[in-house]
C-alpha positions as CSV (number, residue, x, y, z in Angstrom):
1,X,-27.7,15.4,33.8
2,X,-29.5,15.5,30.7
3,X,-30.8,12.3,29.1
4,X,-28.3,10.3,27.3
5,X,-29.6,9.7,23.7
6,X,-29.0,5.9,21.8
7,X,-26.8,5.3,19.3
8,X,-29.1,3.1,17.2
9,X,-31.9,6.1,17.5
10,X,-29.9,8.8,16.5
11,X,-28.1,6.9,13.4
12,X,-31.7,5.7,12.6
13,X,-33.4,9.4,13.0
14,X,-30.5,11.2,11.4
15,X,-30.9,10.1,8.1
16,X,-33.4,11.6,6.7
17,X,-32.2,14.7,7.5
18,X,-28.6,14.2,5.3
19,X,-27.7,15.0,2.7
20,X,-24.9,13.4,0.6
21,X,-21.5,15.5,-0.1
22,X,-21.5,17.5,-3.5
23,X,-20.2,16.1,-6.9
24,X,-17.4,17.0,-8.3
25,X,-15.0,16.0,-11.5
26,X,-11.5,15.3,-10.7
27,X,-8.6,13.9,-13.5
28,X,-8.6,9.9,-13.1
29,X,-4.7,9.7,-12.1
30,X,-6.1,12.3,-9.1
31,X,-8.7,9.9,-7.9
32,X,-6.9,7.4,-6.1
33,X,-9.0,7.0,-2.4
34,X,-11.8,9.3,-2.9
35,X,-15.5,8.4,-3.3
36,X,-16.8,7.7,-6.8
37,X,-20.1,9.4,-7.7
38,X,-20.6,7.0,-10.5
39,X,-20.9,3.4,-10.9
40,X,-18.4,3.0,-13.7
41,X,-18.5,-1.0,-15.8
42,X,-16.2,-2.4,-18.1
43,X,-17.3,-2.0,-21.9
44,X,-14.9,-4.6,-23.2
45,X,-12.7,-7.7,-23.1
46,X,-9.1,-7.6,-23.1
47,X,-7.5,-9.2,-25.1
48,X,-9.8,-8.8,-27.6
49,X,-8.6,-12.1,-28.8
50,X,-6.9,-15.3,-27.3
51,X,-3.0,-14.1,-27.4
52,X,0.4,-15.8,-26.6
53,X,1.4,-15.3,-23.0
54,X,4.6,-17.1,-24.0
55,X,7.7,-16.4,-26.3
56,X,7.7,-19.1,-28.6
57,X,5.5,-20.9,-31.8
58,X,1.6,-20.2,-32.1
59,X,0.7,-24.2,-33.7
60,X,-2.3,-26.0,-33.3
61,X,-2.4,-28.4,-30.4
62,X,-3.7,-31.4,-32.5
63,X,-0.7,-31.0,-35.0
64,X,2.1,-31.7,-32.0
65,X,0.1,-34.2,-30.0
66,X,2.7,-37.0,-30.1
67,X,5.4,-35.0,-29.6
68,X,8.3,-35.7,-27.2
69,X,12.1,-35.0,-26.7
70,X,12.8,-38.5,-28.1
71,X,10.6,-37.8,-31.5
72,X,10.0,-34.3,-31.9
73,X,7.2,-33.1,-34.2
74,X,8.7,-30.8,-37.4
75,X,6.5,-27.9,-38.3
76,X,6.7,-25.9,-41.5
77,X,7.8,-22.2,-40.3
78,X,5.5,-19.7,-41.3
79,X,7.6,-15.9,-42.5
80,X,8.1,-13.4,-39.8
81,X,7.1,-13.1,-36.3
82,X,3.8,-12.2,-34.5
83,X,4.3,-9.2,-32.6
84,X,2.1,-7.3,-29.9
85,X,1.3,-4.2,-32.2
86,X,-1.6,-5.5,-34.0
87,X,-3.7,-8.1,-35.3
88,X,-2.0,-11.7,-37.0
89,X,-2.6,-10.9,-41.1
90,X,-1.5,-14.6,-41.7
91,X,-3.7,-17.6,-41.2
92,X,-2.1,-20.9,-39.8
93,X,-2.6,-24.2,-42.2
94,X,-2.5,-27.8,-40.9
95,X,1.2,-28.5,-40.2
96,X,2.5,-25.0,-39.8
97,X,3.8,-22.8,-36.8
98,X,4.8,-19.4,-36.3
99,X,7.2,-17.7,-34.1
100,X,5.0,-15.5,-31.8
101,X,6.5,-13.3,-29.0
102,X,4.4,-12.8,-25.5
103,X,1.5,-10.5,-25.8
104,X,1.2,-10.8,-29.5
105,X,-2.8,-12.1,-30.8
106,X,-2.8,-15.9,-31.9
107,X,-3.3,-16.4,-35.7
108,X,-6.3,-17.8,-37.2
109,X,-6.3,-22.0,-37.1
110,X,-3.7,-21.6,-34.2
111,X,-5.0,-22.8,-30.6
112,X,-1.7,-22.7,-28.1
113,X,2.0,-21.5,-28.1
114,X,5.2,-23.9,-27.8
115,X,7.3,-22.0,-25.6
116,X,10.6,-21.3,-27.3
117,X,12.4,-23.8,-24.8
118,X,10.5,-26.7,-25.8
119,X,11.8,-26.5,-29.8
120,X,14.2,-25.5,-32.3
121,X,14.5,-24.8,-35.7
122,X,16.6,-26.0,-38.3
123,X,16.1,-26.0,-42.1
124,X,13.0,-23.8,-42.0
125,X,10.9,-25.9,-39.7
126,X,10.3,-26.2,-36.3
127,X,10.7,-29.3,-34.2
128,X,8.4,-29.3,-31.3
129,X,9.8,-31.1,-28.1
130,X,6.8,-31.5,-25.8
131,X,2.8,-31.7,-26.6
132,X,0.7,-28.7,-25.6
133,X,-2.7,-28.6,-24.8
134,X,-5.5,-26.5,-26.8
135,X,-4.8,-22.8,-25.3
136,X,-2.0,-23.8,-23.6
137,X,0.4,-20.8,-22.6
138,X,-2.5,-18.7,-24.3
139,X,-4.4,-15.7,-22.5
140,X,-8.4,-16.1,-23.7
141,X,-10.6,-12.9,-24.0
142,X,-11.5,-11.5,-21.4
143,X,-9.3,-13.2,-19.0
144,X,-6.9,-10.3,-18.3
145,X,-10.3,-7.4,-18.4
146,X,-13.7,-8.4,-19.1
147,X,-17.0,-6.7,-20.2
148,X,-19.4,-6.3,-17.7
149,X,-16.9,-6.1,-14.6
150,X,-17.9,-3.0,-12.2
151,X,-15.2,-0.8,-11.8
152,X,-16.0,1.2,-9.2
153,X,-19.5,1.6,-7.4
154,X,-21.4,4.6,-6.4
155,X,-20.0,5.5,-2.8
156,X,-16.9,3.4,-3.4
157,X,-13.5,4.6,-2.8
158,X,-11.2,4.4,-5.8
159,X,-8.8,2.3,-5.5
160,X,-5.3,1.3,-7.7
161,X,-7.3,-1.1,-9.6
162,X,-10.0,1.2,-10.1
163,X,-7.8,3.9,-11.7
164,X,-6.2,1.6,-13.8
165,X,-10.3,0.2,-15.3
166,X,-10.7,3.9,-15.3
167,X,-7.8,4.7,-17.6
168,X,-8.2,1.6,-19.7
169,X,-11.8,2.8,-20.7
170,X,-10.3,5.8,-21.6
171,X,-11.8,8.2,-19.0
172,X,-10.0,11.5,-18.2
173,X,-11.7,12.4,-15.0
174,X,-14.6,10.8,-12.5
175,X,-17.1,12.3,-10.7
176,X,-16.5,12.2,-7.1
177,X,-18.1,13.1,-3.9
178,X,-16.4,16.9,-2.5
179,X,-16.1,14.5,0.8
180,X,-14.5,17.7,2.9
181,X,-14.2,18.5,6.7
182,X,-13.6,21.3,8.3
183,X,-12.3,21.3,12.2
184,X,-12.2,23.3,14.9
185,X,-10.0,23.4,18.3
186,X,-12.0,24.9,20.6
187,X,-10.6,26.1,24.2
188,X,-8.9,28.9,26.1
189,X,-6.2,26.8,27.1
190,X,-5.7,25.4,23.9
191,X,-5.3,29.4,22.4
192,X,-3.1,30.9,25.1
193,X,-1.5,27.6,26.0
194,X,-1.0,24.8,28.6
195,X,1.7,22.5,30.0
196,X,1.7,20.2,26.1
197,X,0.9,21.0,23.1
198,X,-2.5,20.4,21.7
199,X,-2.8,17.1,19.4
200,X,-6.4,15.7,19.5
201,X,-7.5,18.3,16.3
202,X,-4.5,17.0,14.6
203,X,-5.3,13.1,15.1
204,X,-8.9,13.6,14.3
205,X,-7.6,15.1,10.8
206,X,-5.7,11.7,10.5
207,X,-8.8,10.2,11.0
208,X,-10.8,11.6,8.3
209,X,-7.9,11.3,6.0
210,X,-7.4,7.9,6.4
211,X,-10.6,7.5,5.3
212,X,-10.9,9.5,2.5
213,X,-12.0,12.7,3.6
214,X,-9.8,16.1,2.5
215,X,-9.9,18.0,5.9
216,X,-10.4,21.9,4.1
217,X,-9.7,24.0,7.6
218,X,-7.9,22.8,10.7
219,X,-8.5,25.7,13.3
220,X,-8.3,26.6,16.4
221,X,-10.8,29.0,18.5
222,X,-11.3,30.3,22.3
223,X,-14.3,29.4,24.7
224,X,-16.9,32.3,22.8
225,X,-20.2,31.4,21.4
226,X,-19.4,33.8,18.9
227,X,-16.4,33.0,18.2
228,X,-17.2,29.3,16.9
229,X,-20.6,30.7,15.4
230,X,-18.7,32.6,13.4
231,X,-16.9,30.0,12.0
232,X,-19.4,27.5,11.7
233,X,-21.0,30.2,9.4
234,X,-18.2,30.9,6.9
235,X,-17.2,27.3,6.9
236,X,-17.4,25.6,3.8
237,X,-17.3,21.9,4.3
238,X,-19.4,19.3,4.1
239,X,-19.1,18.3,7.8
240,X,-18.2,20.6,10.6
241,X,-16.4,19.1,13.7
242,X,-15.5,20.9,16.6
243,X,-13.3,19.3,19.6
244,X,-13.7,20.8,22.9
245,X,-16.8,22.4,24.6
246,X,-19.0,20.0,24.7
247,X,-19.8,19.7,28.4
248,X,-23.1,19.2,30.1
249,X,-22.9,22.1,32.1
250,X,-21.6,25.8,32.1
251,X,-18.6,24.9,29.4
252,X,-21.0,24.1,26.5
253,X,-19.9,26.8,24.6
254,X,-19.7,24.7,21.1
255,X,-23.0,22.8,21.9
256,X,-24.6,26.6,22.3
257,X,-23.3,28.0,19.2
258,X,-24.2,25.1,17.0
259,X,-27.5,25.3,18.5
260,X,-27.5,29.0,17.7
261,X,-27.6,27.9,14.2
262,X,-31.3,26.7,14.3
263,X,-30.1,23.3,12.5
264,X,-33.3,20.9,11.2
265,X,-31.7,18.0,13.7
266,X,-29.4,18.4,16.8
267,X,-29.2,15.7,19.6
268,X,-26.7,16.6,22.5
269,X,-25.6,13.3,25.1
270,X,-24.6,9.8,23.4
271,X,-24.9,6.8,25.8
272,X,-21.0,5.8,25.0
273,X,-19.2,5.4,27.2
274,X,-16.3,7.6,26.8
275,X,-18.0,10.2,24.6
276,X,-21.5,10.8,26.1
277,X,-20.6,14.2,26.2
278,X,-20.8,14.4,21.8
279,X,-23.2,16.2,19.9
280,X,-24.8,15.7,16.2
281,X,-26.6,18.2,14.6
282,X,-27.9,18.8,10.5
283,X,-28.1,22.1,9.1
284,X,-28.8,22.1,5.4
285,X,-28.3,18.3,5.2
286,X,-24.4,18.7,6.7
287,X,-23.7,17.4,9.8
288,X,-22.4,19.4,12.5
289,X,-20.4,16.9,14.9
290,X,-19.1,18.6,18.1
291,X,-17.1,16.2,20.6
292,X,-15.0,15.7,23.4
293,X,-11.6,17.2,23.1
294,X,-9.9,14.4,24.6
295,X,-8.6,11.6,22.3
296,X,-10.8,8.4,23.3
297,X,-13.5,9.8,23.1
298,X,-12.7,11.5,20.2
299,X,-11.9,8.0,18.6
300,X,-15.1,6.7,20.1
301,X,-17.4,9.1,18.5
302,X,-15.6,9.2,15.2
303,X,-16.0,5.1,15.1
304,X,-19.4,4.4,17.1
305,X,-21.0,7.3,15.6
306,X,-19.7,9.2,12.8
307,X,-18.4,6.0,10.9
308,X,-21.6,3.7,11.1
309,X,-23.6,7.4,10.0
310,X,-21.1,7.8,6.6
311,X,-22.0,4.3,6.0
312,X,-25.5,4.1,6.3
313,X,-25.5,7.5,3.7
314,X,-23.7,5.5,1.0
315,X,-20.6,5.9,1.4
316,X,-18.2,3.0,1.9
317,X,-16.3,4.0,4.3
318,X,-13.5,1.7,5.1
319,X,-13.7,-0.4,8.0
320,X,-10.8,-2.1,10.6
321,X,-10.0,-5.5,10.1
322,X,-11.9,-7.6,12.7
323,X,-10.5,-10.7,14.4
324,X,-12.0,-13.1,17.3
325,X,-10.1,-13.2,20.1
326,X,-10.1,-14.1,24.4
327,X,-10.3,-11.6,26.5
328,X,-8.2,-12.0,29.8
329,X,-10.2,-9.6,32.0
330,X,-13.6,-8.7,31.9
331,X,-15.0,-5.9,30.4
332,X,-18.7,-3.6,32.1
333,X,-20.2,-1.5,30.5
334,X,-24.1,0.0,32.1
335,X,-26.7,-1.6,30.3
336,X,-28.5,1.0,27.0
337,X,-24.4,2.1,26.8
338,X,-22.4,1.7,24.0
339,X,-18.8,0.8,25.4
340,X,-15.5,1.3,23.3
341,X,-12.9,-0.8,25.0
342,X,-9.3,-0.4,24.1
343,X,-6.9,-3.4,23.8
344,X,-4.2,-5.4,23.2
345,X,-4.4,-8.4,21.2
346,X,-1.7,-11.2,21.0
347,X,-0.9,-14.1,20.4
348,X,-1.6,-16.9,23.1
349,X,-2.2,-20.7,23.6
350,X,-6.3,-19.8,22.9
351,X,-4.7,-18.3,19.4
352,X,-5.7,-14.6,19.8
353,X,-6.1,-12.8,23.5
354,X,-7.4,-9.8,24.1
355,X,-6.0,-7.8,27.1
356,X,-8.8,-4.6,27.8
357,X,-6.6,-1.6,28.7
358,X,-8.9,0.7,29.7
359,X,-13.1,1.5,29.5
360,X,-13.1,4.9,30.4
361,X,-10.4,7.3,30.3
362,X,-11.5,9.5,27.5
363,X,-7.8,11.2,27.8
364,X,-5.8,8.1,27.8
365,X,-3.4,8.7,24.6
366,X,-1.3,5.9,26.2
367,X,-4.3,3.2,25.6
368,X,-4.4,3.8,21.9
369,X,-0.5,3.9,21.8
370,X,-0.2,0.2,23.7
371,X,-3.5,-0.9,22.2
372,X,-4.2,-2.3,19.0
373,X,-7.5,-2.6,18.6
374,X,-10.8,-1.8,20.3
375,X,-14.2,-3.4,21.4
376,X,-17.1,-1.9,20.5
377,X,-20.2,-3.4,23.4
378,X,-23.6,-3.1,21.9
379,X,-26.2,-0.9,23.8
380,X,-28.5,-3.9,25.2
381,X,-24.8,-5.9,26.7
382,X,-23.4,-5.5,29.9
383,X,-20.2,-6.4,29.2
384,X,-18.1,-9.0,28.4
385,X,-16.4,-12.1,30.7
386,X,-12.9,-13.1,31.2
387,X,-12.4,-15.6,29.0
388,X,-15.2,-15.1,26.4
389,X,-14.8,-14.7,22.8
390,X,-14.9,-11.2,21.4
391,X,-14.7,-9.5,17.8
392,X,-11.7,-7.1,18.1
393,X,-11.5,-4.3,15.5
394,X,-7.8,-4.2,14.5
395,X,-6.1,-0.5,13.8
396,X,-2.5,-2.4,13.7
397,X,-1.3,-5.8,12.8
398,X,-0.5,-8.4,15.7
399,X,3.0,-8.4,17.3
């Protein structure tokens, strides 16, 4: 058995050998979940002034102070109405109101808007029901989009809000990282065929699209050095990962050919447990991640390994939502092993129970499909207790 390498080491020793994905400009409206390449702030304030957010009569609060249903306040109407095309050309006296529709700028010497059901007109004035306070029904600069605000960050993903800053300061396109992945199915059986069809290349693409990653090549290639050599040479992706052939034994085949590549980095054997069988590896600052075929440990090296990696090269990858909750079995783990624990979270008298599923089992599809969550065991705990508070990572709501 060859030595089991730690988590912590490897993400702290691979670092300085990556490199971050290449830049590239996309059109803004295109953006939506990739990673910005830019930090991107807000220039200026919208609105530019304090406007109405009502339909109604821009006045000055201190004109209709004692105003009330039983002695309304008359106002002499000002010509027109304010509209939201432009900026107010008239300037409001003492005594005077406006009409003013929603989104249109306040006049000058106007400080809040009578909404159109607290008056009515008659003989070319206003009679103003109810008092309003100063900006009152009135959106102030800067309130709706203000100077200064970030964006989006450097690593960030874009997101709705993002593309809509984006747009409103008028940018066309964004740099982005060219976040790609390219990934192979490696396996005689999985070529000629076995008793199901082959899914585990398929879910991992899920994976790196859910989290913002455009898979470029989803292959598939038999148990020959050469054959996977060959296309980790002519891929073009930022990362490489390969399913299948990972074995510490005579069925290394991947683990060979990406060592055939003389890459600056390469560590084969994670102590996780499932997934010790995974191997990293940096050529030319990409990584290289070759892993268990099987779909726990897939998962497992994808979130113990590949995730925290992303993360720690500036990219923000998105994370699960985490929740405390009781587990209602224990959970062992050796000690120096990271353990990725399935389960099933509900609700219970102790609020939120967790119910482990299953520690090992690297093949278990039926784990992630009752589970809804995982636990990820540090490398210097044992375990967990029945009955003991744990952080769940959530990939579905609770039932």
């Amino acid at each position: 058995m060859r030595e089991l390498h730690s988590v912590s080491v490897v993400l702290r020793d691979v670092r300085r050998y990556l490199k971050l994905p290449g830049e590239v400009e996309v059109p803004v409206e295109g953006a939506l979940g990739l990673y910005s390449a830019e930090t991107v702030v807000s220039t200026f304030k919208l609105p530019p002034k304090p406007k109405s957010v009502v339909d109604g009569y821009a006045v000055r609060a201190s004109d209709v102070e004692p105003a009330s249903p039983s002695s309304p306040v008359p106002l002499k109407l000002s010509g027109g109405v304010l509209r939201p095309t432009g900026e107010a050309s008239v300037r409001l006296a003492p005594g005077e109101a406006v009409r003013i529709e929603t989104g249109a700028l306040l006049p000058e010497g106007a400080d809040a808007v009578v909404p159109v059901e607290d008056a009515f007109e008659e003989d070319g004035r206003v009679y103003v029901l109810r008092r309003v306070a100063v900006y009152e029904n009135v959106s102030l600069p800067g309130e709706e989009y203000d100077e200064g605000l970030v964006v989006v960050r450097r690593g960030e993903r874009i997101r709705p809000q993002s593309v809509a800053g984006l747009i409103l300061e008028g940018r066309e396109s964004v740099r982005v990282f060219d976040a790609t992945v390219g990934i192979l199915n490696v396996g005689d059986e999985i070529v000629s065929g076995t008793f199901f069809k082959p899914f585990t290349h398929v879910f991992v693409k899920g994976w790196f699209e859910q989290h913002g990653f455009r898979v470029q090549e989803l292959s598939l290639a038999r148990d020959d050095i050469e054959e996977i050599a060959a296309w980790l040479n002519r891929s073009g992706a930022y990362m490489s990962v390969l399913l299948g052939g990972t074995s510490m034994g005579g069925h290394d085949f991947t683990v060979r050919a990406v060592e055939g590549l003389s890459p600056e980095y390469m560590v084969h054997g994670f102590a996780v447990q499932p997934g010790k069988t995974a191997c990293l590896a940096v050529k030319d600052g990409k990584p290289i991640v070759a892993m268990s075929g099987l779909p726990v440990a897939a998962l497992s090296t994808l979130e113990v390994v590949v995730k925290p990696m992303l993360r720690d090269l500036g990219l923000d990858v998105p994370d699960y939502p985490r929740v405390k909750a009781v587990l209602t079995r224990r959970i062992t783990v050796k000690m120096g092993v990271v353990g990725f624990a399935r389960v099933r979270v509900y609700r219970c008298s102790e609020g939120l129970c967790a119910e482990p599923l299953m520690v090992g089992g690297s093949g278990s599809l039926t784990s992630l499909l009752r589970g809804n969550g995982f636990v990820i065991v540090p490398e210097g705990v044992e375990g967990y207790e029945e009955g003991e508070e744990v952080e769940v990572h959530l990939i579905r709501g609770v039932v």
